[in-house]
DOVEX-840830 format. One record per residue (C-alpha): residue in one letter; x, y, z. Coordinates in Angstrom, 3 decimals, decimal comma. Example, Ala and Ser with C-alpha at 12.3 -4.5 7.8 and 13.67 -1.06 7.14 Angstrom:
BEGIN
{residuo:a&c1:12,300&c2:-4,500&c3:7,800} .
{residuo:s&c1:13,670&c2:-1,060&c3:7,140} .
//
This chain:
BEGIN
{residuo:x&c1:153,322&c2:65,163&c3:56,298} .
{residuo:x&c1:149,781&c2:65,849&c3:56,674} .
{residuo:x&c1:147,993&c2:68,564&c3:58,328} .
{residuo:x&c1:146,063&c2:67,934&c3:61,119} .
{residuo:x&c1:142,499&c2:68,568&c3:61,246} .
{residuo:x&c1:139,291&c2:69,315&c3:63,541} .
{residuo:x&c1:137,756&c2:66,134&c3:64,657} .
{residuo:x&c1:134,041&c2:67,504&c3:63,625} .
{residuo:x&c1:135,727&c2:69,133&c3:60,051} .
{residuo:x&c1:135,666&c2:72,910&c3:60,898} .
{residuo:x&c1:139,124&c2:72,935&c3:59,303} .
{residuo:x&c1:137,369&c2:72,829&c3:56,187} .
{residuo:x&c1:134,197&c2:75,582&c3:56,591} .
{residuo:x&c1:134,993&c2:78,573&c3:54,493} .
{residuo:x&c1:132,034&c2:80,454&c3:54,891} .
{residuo:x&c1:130,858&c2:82,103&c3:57,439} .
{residuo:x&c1:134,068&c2:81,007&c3:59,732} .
{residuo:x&c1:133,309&c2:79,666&c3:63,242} .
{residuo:x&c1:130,447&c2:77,451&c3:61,987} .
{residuo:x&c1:129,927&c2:73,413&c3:61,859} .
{residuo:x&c1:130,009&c2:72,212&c3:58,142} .
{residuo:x&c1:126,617&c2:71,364&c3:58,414} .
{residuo:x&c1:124,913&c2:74,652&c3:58,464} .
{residuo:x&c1:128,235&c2:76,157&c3:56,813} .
{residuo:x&c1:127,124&c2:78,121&c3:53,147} .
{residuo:x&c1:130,660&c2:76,562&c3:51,810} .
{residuo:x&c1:133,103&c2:74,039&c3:52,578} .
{residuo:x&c1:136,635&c2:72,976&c3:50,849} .
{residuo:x&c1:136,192&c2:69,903&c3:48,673} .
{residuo:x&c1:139,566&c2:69,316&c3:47,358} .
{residuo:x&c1:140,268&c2:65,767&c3:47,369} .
{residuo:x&c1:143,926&c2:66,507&c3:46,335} .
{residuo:x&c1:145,087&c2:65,669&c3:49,889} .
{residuo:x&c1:143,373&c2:65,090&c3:53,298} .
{residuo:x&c1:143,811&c2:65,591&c3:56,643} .
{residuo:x&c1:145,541&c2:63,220&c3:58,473} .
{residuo:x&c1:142,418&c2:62,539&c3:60,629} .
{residuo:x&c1:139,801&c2:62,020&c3:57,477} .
{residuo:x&c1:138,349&c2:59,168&c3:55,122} .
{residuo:x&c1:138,967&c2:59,871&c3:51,630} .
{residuo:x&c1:135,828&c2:57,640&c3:49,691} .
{residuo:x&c1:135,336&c2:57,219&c3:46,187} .
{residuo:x&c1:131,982&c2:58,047&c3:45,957} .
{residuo:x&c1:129,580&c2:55,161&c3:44,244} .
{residuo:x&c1:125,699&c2:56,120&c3:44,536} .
{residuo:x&c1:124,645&c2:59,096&c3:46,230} .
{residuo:x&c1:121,247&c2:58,338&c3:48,633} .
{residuo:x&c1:119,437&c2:61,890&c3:48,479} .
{residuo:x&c1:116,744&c2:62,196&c3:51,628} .
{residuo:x&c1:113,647&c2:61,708&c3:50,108} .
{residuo:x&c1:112,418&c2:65,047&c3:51,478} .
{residuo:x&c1:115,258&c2:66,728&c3:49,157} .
{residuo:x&c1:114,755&c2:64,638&c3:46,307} .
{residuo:x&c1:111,407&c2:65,598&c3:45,999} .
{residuo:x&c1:111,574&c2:69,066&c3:46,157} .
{residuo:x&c1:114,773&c2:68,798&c3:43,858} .
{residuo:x&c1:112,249&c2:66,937&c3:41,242} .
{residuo:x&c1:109,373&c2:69,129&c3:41,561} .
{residuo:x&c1:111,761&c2:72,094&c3:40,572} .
{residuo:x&c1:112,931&c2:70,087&c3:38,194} .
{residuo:x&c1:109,921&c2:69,293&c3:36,734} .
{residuo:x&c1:110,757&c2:65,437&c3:37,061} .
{residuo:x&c1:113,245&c2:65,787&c3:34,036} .
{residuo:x&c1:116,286&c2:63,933&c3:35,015} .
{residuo:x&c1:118,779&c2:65,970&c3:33,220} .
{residuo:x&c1:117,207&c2:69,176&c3:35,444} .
{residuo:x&c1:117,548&c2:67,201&c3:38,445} .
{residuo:x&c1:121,349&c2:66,899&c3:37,570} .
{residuo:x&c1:121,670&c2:70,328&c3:36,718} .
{residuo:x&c1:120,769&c2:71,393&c3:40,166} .
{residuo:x&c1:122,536&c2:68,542&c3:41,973} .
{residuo:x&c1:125,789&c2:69,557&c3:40,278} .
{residuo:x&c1:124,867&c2:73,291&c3:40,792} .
{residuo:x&c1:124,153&c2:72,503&c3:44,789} .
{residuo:x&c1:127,965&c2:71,353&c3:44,978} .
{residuo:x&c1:129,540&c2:73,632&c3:42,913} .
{residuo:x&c1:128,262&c2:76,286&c3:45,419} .
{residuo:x&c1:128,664&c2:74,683&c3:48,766} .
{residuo:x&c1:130,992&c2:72,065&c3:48,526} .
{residuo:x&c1:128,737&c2:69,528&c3:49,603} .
{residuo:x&c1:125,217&c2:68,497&c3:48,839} .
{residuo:x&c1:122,556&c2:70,332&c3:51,255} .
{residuo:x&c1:119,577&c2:71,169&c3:49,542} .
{residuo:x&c1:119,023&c2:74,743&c3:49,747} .
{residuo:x&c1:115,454&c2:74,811&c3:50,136} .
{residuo:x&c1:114,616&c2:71,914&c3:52,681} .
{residuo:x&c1:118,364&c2:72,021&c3:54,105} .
{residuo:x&c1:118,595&c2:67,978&c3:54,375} .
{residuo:x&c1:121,271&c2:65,874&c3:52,460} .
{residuo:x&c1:121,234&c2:62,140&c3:52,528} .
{residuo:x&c1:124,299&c2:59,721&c3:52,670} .
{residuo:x&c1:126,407&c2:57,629&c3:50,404} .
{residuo:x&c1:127,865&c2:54,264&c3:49,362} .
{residuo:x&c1:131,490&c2:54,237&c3:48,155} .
{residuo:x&c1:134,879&c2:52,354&c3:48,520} .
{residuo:x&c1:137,758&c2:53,589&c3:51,219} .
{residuo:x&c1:140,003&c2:54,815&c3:49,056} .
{residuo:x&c1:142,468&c2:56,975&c3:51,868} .
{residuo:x&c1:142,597&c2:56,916&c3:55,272} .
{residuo:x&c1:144,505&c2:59,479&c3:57,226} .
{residuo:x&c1:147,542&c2:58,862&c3:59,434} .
{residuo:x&c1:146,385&c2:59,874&c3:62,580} .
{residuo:x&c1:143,661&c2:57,291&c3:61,756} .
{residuo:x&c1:145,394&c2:53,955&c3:60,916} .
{residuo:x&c1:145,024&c2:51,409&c3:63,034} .
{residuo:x&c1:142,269&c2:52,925&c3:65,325} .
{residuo:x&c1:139,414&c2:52,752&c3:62,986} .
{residuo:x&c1:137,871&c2:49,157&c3:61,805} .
{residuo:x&c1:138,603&c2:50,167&c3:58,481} .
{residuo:x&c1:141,108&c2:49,924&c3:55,620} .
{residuo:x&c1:141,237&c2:51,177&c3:52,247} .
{residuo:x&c1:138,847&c2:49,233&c3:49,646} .
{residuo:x&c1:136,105&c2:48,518&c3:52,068} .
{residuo:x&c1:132,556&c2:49,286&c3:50,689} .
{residuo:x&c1:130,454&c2:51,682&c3:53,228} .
{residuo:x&c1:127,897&c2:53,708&c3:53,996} .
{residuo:x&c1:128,207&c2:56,544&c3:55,524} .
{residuo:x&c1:125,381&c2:57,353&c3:58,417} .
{residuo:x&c1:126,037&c2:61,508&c3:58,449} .
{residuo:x&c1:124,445&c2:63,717&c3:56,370} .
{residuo:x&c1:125,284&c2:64,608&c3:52,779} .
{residuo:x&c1:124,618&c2:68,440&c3:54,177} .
{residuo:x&c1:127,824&c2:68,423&c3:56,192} .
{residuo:x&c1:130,133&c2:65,568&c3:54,072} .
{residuo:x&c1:132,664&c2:67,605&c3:51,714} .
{residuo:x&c1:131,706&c2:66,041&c3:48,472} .
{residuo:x&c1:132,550&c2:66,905&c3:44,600} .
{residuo:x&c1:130,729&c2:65,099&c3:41,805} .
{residuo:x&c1:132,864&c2:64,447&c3:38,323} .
{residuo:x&c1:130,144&c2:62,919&c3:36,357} .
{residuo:x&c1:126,265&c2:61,677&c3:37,257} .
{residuo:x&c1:125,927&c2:58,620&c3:35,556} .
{residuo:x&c1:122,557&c2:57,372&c3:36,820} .
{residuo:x&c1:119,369&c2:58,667&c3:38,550} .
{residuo:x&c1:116,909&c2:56,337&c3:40,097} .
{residuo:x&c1:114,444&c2:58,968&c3:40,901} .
{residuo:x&c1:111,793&c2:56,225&c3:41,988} .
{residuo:x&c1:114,130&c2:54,818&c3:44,844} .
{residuo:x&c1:116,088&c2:58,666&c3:45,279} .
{residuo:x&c1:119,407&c2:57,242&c3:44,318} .
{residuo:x&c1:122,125&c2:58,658&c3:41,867} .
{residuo:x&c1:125,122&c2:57,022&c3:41,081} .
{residuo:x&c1:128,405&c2:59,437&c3:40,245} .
{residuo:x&c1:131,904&c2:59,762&c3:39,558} .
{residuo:x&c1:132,877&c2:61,310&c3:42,674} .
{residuo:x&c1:134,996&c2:61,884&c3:46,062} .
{residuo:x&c1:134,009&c2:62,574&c3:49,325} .
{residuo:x&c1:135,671&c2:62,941&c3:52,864} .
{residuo:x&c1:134,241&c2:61,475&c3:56,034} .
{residuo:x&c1:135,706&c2:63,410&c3:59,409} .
{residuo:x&c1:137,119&c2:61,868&c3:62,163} .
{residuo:x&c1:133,760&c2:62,053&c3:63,663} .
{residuo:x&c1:131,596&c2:60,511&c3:61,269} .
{residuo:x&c1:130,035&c2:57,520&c3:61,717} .
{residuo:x&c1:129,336&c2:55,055&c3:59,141} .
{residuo:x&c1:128,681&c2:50,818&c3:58,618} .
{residuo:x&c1:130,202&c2:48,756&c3:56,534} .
{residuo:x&c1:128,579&c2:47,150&c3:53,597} .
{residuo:x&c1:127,134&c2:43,557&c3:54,858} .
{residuo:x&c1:127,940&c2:40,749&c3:52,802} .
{residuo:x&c1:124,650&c2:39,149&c3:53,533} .
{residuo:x&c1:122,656&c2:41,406&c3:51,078} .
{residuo:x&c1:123,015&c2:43,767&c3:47,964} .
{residuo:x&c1:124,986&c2:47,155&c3:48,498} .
{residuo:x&c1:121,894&c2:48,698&c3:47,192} .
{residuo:x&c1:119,738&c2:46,825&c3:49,250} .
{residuo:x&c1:121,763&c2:47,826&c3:52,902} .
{residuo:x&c1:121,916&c2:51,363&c3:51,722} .
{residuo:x&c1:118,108&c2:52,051&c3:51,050} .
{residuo:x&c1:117,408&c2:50,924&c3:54,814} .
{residuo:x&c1:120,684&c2:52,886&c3:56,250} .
{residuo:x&c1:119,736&c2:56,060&c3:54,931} .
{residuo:x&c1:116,302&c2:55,163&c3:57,106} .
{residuo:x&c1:117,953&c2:53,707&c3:59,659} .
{residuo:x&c1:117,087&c2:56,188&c3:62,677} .
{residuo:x&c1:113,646&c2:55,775&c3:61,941} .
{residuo:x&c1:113,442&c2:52,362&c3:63,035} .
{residuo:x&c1:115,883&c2:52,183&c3:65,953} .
{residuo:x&c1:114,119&c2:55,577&c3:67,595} .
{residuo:x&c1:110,986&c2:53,532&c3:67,018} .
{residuo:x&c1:112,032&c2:50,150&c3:69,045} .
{residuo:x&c1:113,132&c2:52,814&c3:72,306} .
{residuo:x&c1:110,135&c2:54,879&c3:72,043} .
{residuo:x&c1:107,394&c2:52,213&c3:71,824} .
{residuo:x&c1:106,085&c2:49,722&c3:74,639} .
{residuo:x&c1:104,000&c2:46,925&c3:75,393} .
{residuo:x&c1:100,411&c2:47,666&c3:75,227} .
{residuo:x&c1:100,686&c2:51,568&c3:73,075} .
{residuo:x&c1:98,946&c2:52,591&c3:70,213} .
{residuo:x&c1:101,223&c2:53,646&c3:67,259} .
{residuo:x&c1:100,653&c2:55,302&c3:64,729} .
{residuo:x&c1:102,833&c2:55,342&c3:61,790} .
{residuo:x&c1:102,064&c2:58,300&c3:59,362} .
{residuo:x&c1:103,898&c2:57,440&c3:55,954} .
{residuo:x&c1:103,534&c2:53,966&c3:56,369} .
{residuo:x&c1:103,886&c2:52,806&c3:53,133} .
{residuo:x&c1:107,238&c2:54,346&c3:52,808} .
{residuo:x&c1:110,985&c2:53,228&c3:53,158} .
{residuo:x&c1:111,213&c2:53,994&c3:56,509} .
{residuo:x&c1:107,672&c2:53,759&c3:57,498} .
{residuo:x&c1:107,569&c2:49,649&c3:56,846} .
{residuo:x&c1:110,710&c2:49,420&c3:58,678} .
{residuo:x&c1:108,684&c2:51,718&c3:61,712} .
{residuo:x&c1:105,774&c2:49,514&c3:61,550} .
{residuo:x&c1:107,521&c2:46,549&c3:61,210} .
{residuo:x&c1:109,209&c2:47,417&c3:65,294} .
{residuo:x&c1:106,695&c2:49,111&c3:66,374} .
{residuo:x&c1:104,545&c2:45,860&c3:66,163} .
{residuo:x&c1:106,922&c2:43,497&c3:67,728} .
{residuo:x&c1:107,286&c2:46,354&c3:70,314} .
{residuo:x&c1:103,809&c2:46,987&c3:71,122} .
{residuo:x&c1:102,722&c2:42,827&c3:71,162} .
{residuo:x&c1:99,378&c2:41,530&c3:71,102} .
{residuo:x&c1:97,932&c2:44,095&c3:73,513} .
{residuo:x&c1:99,273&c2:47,240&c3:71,269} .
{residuo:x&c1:97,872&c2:48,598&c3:68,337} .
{residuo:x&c1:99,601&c2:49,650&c3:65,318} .
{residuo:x&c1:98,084&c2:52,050&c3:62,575} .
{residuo:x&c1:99,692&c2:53,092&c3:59,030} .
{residuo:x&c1:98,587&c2:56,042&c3:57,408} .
{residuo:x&c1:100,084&c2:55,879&c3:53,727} .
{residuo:x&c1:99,405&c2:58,138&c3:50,844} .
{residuo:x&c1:98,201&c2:56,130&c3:47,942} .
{residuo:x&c1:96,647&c2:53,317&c3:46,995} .
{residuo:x&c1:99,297&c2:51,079&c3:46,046} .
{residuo:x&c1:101,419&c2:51,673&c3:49,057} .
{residuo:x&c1:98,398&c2:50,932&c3:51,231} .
{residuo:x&c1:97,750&c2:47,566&c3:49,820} .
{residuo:x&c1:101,446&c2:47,114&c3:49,887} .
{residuo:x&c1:101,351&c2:47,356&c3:53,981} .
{residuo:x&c1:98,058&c2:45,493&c3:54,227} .
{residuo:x&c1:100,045&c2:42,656&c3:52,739} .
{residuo:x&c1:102,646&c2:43,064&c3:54,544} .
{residuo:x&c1:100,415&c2:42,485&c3:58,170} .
{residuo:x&c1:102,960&c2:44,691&c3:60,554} .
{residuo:x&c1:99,833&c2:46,773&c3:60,840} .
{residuo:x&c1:96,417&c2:46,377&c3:62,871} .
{residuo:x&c1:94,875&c2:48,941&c3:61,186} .
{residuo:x&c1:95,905&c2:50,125&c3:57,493} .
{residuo:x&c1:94,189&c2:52,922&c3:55,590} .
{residuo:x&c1:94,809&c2:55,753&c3:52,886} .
{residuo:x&c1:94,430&c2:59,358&c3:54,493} .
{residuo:x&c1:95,949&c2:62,755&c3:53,983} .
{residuo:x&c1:98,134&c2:63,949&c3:56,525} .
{residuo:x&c1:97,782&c2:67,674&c3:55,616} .
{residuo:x&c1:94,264&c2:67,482&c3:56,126} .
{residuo:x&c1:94,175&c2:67,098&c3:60,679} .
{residuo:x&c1:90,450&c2:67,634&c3:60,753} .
{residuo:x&c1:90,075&c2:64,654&c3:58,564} .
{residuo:x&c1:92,611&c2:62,362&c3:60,338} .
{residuo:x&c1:91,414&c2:62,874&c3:63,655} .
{residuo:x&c1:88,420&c2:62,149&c3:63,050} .
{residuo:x&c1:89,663&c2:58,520&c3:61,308} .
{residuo:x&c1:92,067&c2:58,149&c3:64,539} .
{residuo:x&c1:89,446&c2:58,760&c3:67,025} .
{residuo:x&c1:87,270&c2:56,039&c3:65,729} .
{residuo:x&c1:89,919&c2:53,625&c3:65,040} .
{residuo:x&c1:91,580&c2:53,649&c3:68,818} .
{residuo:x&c1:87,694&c2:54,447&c3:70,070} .
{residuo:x&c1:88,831&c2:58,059&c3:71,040} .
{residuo:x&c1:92,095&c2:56,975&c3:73,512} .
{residuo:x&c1:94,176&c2:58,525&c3:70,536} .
{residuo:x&c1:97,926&c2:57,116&c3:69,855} .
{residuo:x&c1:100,332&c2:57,237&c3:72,964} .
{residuo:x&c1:103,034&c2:57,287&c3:70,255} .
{residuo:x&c1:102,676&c2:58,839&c3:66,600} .
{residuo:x&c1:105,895&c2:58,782&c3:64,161} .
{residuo:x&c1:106,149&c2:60,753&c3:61,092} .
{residuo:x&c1:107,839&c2:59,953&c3:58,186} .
{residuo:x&c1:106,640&c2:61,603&c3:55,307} .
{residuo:x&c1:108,632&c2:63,476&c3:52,582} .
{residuo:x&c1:105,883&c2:66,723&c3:52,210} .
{residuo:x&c1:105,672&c2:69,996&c3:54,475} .
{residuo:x&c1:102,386&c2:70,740&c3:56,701} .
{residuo:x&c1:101,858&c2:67,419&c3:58,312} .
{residuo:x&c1:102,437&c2:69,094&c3:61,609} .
{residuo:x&c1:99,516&c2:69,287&c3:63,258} .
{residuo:x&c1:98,086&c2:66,044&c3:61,905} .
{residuo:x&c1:100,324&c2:64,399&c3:63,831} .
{residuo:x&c1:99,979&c2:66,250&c3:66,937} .
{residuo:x&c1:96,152&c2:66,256&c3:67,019} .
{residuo:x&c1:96,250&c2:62,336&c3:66,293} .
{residuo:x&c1:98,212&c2:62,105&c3:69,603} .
{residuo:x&c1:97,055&c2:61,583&c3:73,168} .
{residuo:x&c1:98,022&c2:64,669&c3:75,150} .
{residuo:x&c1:100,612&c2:63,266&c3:77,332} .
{residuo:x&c1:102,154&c2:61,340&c3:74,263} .
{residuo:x&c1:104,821&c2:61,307&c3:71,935} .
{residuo:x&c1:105,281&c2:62,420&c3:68,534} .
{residuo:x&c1:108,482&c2:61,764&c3:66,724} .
{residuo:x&c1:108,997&c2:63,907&c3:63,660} .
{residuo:x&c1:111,574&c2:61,912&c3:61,714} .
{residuo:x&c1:110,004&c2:63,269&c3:58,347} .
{residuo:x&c1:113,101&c2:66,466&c3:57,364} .
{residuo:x&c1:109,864&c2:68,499&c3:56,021} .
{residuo:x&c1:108,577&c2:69,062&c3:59,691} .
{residuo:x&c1:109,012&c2:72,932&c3:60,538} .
{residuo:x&c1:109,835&c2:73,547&c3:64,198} .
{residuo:x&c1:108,003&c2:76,570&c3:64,359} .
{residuo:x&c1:104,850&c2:74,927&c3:63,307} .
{residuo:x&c1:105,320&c2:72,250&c3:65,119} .
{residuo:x&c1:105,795&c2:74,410&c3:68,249} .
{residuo:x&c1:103,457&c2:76,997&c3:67,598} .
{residuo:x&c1:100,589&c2:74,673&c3:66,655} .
{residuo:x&c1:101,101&c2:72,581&c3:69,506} .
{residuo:x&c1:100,422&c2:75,766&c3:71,230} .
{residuo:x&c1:97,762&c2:76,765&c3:70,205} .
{residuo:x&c1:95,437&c2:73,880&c3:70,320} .
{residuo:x&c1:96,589&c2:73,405&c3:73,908} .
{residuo:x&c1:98,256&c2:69,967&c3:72,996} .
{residuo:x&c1:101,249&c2:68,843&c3:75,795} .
{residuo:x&c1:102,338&c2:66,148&c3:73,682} .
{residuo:x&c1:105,964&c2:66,062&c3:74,009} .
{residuo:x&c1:108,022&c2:66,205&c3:70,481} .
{residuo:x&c1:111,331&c2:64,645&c3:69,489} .
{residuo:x&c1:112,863&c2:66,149&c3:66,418} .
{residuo:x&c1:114,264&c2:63,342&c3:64,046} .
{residuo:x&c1:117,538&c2:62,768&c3:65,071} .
{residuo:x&c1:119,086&c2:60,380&c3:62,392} .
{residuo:x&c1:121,213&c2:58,273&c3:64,757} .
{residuo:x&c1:120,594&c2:56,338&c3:67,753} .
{residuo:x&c1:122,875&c2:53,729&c3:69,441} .
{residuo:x&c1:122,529&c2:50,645&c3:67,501} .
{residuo:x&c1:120,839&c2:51,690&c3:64,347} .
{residuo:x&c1:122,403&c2:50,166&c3:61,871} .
{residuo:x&c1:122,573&c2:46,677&c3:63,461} .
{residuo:x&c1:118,818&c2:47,121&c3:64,174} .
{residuo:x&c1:117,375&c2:47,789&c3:61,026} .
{residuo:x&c1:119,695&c2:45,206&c3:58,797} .
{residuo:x&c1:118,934&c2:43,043&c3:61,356} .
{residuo:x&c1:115,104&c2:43,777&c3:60,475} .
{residuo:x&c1:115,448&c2:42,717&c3:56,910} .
{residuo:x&c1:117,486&c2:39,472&c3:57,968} .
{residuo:x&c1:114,342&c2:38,513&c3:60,287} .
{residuo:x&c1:111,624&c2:39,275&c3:57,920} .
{residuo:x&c1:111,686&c2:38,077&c3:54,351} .
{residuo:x&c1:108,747&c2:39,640&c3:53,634} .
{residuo:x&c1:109,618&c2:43,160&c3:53,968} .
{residuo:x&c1:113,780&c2:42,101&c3:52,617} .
{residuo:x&c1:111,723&c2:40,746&c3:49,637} .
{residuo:x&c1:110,153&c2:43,965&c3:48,928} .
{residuo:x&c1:112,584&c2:46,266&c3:49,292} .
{residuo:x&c1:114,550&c2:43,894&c3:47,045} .
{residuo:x&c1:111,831&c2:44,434&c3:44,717} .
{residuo:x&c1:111,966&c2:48,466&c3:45,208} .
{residuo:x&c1:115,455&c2:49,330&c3:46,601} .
{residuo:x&c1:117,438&c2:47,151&c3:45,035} .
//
């Protein structure tokens, strides 16, 4: 018979006791048997937050046999994959392989559907047998592997509508886009600071049919490419290359662009620390920034807000909102444009 187990999987913490497996410093992954209230998944392609992967890859040097050094030295520690240094995760694609007793028949699941799971990699008991790929341009690394997904988890299954690789590039985004349709309205300025990104097409792509024709949407992107990417692309009134460490700069290129008003609503979603105050200063003072980005530090955002006497109000990046899912696969069915180029990327 099988042991019963916490619904939110503190049955599985083993150091310190009393904690949440997410900030936990080590969980049980044995796979050998579950809980009678967990998903057992065979684990197919790992989706590493691209705040993580980056700072794994800069350690590493870019060297893809360092990045799997670490990866597999991040699990053997904690039992799951939280990246020490940024403490963000990521998600997964894999097959139902188990499902516990006290879960049959109450979940719309059975074993051998494909999912992804929509909870972070920092809290999902995971072990890794064998890294067989890594797609360090899309953050994506395909094991040998289990996982377990607690009773509280939330996940969506694979659509059959579009490639598994396809779906899980936009759910590991898909807060991003979903916070964006509730936070924007008719009428706002937005503006999207790593536009050019994963989620940031997805956030410009909502914000604009949010906004309508008497809103204004800006993307700030990093280089070049993805800035002719987005121009392309047309989600975006306004479209330029900036960096959003440098607030002095950006202000200044916000000011003129929205003819001093500033953006009611700013959304951040790059992958690099110190974009903090660029996003605040860029913001009308009775606005909204939403940090989405997992390099944003609370304390600077906070403090710095502070300082310059800014009361914009701040929402940290919660990765799930009601709906989520639906509304940004849902995105990619509506616009072939943007399905076409994350076909092109993601897939």
């Amino acid at each position: 018979m099988q042991k019963h187990g916490n619904k939110y999987g503190t049955h599985r913490v083993i150091e310190p006791k009393g904690v949440l497996p997410q900030p936990a410093d080590k969980i049980d992954n044995n796979m050998d048997e579950i809980y009678d209230n967990e998903i057992l998944i065979d684990v197919q392609t790992l989706n590493i937050d691209s705040a993580s992967f980056t700072d794994i890859s800069k350690r590493a040097g870019g060297d893809n046999k360092k990045i799997a050094e670490i990866m597999m030295d991040i699990v053997a520690k904690q039992g799951k994959h939280r990246n020490p240094w940024t403490g963000s995760g990521g998600m997964l694609l894999g097959t139902v392989e188990k499902i516990g007793d006290a879960l049959k028949g109450k979940i719309d699941l059975k074993e051998g559907d494909k999912i992804a799971t929509l909870v972070s990699l920092s809290l999902t008991p995971l072990r890794i047998d064998k890294i067989k790929e890594i797609r360090a341009d899309v953050d994506q690394v395909d094991i040998d592997g289990k996982a377990i997904l607690f009773e509280s988890g939330i996940y969506a299954k694979i659509p059959t509508d579009m490639p598994e690789k396809l779906a899980l590039s936009a759910l590991d985004v898909a807060g991003a886009p979903a916070q964006t349709a509730k936070l924007c309205k008719p009428g706002d300025i937005v503006l999207i600071i790593g536009a050019g990104g994963k989620s940031g097409m997805l956030c410009c792509y909502e914000a604009k049919k949010r906004v309508g024709v008497t809103g204004m949407v800006i993307g700030m992107c990093h280089s070049q490419k993805s800035t002719e990417r987005l121009q392309k692309l047309g989600f975006c009134d306004h479209v330029f290359s900036g960096n959003a460490t440098d607030p002095v700069a950006m202000i200044d290129v916000i000011g003129k662009l929205t003819n001093g008003h500033m953006a009611d609503v700013t959304i951040n979603n790059v992958n690099i620390p110190d974009t903090e105050m660029t996003s605040i200063l860029c913001t009308k003072n009775d606005g909204v920034v939403y940090f989405f980005s997992m390099a944003t530090s609370f304390t600077k955002a906070a403090l710095g807000a502070e300082g310059v006497g800014s009361d914009v109000t701040m929402i940290v990046g919660n990765g799930y909102t009601k709906g989520h899912a639906e509304i940004t696969l849902q995105e990619l069915r509506e616009c072939p444009a943007l399905r076409k180029i994350f076909e092109e990327l993601y897939a």
